[in-house]
TIVO-2410 file (N, C-alpha, C; in nm, 3 decimals):
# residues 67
REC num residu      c1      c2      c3 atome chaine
REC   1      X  -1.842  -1.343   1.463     N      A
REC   1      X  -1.985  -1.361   1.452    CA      A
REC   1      X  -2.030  -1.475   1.543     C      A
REC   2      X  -2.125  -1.460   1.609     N      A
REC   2      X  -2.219  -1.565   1.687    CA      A
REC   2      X  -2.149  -1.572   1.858     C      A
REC   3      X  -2.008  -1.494   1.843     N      A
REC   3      X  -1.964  -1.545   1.978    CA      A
REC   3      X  -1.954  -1.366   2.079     C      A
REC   4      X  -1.915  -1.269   1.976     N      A
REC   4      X  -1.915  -1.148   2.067    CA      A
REC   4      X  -2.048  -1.049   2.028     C      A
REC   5      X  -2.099  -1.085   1.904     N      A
REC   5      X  -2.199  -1.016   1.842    CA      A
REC   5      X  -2.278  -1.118   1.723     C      A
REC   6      X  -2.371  -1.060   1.666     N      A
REC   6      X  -2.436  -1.126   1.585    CA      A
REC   6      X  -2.457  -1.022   1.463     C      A
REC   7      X  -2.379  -1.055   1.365     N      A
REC   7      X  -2.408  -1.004   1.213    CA      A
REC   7      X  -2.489  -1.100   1.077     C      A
REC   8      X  -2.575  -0.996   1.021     N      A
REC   8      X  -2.714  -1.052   0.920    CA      A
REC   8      X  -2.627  -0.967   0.852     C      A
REC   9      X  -2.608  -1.038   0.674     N      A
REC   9      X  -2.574  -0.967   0.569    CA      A
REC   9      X  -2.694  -0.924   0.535     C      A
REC  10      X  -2.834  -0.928   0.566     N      A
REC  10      X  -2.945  -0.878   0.503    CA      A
REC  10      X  -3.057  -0.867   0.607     C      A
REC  11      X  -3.207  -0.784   0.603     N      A
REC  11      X  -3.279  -0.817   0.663    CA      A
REC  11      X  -3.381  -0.912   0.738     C      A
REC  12      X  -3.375  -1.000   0.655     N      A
REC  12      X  -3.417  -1.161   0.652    CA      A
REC  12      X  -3.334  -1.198   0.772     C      A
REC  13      X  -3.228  -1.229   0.715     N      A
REC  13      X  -3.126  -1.236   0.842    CA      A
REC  13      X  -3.085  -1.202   0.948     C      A
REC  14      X  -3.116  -1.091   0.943     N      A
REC  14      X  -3.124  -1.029   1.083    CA      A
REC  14      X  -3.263  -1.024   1.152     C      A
REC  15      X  -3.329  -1.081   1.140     N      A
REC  15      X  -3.468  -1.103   1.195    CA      A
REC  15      X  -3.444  -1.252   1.220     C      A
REC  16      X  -3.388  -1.300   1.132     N      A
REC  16      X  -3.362  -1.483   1.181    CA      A
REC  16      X  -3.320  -1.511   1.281     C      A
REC  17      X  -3.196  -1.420   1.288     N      A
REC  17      X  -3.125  -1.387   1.456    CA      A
REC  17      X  -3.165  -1.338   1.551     C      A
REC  18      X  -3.235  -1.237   1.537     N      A
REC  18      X  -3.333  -1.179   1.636    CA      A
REC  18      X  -3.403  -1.276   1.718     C      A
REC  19      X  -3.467  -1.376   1.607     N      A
REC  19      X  -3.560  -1.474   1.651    CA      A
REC  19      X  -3.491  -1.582   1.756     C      A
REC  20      X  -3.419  -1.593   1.668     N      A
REC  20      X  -3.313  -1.733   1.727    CA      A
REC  20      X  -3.293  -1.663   1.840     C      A
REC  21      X  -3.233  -1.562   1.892     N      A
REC  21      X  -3.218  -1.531   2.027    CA      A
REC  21      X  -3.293  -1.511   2.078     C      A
REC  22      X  -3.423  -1.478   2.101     N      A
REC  22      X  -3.557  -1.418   2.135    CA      A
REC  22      X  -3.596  -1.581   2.208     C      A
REC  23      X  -3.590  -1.674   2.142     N      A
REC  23      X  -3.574  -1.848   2.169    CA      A
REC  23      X  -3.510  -1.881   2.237     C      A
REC  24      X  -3.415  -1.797   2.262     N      A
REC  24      X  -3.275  -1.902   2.342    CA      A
REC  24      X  -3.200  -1.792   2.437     C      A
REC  25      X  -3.270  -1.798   2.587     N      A
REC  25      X  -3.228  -1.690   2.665    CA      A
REC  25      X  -3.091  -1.750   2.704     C      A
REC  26      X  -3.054  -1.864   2.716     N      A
REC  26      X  -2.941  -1.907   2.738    CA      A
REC  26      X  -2.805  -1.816   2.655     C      A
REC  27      X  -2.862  -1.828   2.534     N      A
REC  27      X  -2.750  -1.825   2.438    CA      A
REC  27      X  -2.735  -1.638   2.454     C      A
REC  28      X  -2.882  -1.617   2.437     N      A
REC  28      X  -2.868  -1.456   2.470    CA      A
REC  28      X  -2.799  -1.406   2.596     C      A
REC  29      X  -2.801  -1.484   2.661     N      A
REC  29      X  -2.755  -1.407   2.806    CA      A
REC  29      X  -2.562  -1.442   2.767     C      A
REC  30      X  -2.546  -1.557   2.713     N      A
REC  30      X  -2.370  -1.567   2.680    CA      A
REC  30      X  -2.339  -1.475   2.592     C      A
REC  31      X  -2.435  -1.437   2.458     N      A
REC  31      X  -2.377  -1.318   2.412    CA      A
REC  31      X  -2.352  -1.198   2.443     C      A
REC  32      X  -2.439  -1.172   2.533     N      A
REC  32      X  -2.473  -1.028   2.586    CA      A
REC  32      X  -2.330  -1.034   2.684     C      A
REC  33      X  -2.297  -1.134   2.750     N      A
REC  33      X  -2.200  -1.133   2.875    CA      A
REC  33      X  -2.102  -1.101   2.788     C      A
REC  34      X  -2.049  -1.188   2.701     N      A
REC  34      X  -1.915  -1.185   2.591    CA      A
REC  34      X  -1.911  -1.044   2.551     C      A
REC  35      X  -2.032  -1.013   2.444     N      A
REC  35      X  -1.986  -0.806   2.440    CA      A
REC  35      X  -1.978  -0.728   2.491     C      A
REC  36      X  -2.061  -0.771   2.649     N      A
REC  36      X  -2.019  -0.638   2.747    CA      A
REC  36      X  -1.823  -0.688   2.762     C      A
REC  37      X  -1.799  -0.803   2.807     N      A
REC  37      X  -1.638  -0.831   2.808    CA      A
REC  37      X  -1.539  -0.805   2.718     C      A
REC  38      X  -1.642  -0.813   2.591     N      A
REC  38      X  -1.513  -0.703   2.475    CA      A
REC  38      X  -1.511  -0.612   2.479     C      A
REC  39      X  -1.635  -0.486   2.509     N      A
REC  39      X  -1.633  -0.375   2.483    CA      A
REC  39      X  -1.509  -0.355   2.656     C      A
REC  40      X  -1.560  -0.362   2.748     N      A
REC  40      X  -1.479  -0.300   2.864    CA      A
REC  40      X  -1.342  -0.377   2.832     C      A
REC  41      X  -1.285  -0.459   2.732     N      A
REC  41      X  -1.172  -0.455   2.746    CA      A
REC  41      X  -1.086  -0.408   2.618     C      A
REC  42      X  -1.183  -0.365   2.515     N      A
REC  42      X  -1.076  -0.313   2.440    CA      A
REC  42      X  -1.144  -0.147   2.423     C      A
REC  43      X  -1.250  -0.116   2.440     N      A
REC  43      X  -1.309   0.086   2.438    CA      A
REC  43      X  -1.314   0.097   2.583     C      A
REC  44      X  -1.274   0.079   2.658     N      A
REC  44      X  -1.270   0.144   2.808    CA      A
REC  44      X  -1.197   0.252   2.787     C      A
REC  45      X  -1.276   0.335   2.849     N      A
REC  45      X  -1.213   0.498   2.809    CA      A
REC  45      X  -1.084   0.505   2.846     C      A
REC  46      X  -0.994   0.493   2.963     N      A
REC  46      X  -0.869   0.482   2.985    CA      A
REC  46      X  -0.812   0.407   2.882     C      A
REC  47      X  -0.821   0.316   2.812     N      A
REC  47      X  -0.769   0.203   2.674    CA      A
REC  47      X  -0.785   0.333   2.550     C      A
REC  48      X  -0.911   0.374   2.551     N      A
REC  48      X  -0.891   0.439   2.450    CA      A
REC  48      X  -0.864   0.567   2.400     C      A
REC  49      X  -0.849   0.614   2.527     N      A
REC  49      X  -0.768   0.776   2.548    CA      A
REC  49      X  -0.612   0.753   2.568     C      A
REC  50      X  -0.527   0.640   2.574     N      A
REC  50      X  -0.412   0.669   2.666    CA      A
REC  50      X  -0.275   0.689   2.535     C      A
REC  51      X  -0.384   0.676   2.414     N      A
REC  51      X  -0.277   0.717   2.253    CA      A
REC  51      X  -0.249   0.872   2.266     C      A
REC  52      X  -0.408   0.942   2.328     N      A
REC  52      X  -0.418   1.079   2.306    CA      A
REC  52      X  -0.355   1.161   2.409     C      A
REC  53      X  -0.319   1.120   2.543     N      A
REC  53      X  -0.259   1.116   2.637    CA      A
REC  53      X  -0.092   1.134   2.636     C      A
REC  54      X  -0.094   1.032   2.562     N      A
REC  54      X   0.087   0.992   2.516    CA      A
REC  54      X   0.101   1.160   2.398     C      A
REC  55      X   0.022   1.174   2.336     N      A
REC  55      X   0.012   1.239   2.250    CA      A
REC  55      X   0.055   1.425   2.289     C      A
REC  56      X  -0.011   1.413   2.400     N      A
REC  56      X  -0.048   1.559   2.480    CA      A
REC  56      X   0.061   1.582   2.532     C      A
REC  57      X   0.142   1.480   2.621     N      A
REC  57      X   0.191   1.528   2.739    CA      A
REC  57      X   0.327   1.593   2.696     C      A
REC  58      X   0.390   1.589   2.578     N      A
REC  58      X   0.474   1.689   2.527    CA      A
REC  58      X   0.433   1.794   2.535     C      A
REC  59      X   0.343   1.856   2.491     N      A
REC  59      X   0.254   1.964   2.453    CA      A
REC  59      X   0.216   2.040   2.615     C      A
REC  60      X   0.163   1.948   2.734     N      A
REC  60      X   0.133   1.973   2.850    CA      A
REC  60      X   0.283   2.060   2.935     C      A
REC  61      X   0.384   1.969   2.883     N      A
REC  61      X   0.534   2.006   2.959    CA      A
REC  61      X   0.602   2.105   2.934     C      A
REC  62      X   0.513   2.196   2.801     N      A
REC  62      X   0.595   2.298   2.778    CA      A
REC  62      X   0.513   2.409   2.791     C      A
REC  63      X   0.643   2.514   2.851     N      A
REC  63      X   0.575   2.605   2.893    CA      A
REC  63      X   0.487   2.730   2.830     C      A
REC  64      X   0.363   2.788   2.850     N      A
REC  64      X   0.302   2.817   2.739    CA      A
REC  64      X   0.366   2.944   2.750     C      A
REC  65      X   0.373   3.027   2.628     N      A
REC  65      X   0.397   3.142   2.625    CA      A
REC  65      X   0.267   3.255   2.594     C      A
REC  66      X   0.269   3.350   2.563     N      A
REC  66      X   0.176   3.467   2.501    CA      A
REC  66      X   0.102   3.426   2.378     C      A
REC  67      X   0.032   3.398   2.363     N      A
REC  67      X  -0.019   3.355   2.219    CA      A
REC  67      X  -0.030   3.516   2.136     C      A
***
């Protein structure tokens, strides 16, 4: 919280934050930089396809027959 995203347990709260950043382009522009840097480094589609990938390529190597 506060460093890759911003979470309100309630509506109040999440309007508090809203505000507070709406105030502080500084701080908004470091958050915004930080979640674009988490998201491209842990959901980058290659990161998050390469389980399903590993998954396939048994399946890819064999030869298909007649269904």
């Amino acid at each position: 919280h506060g460093r890759d995203v911003v979470v309100a347990d309630d509506e109040p709260a999440l309007v508090a934050a809203v505000v507070e950043l709406l105030g502080d382009p500084g701080r908004r522009q470091r958050l915004g930089a930080a979640a674009r840097r988490l998201v491209e480094a842990r959901y980058d589609w290659s990161r998050c396809l390469a389980p399903l990938e590993t998954l396939y390529e048994p399946l890819l190597a064999r030869k298909a027959g007649p269904c």
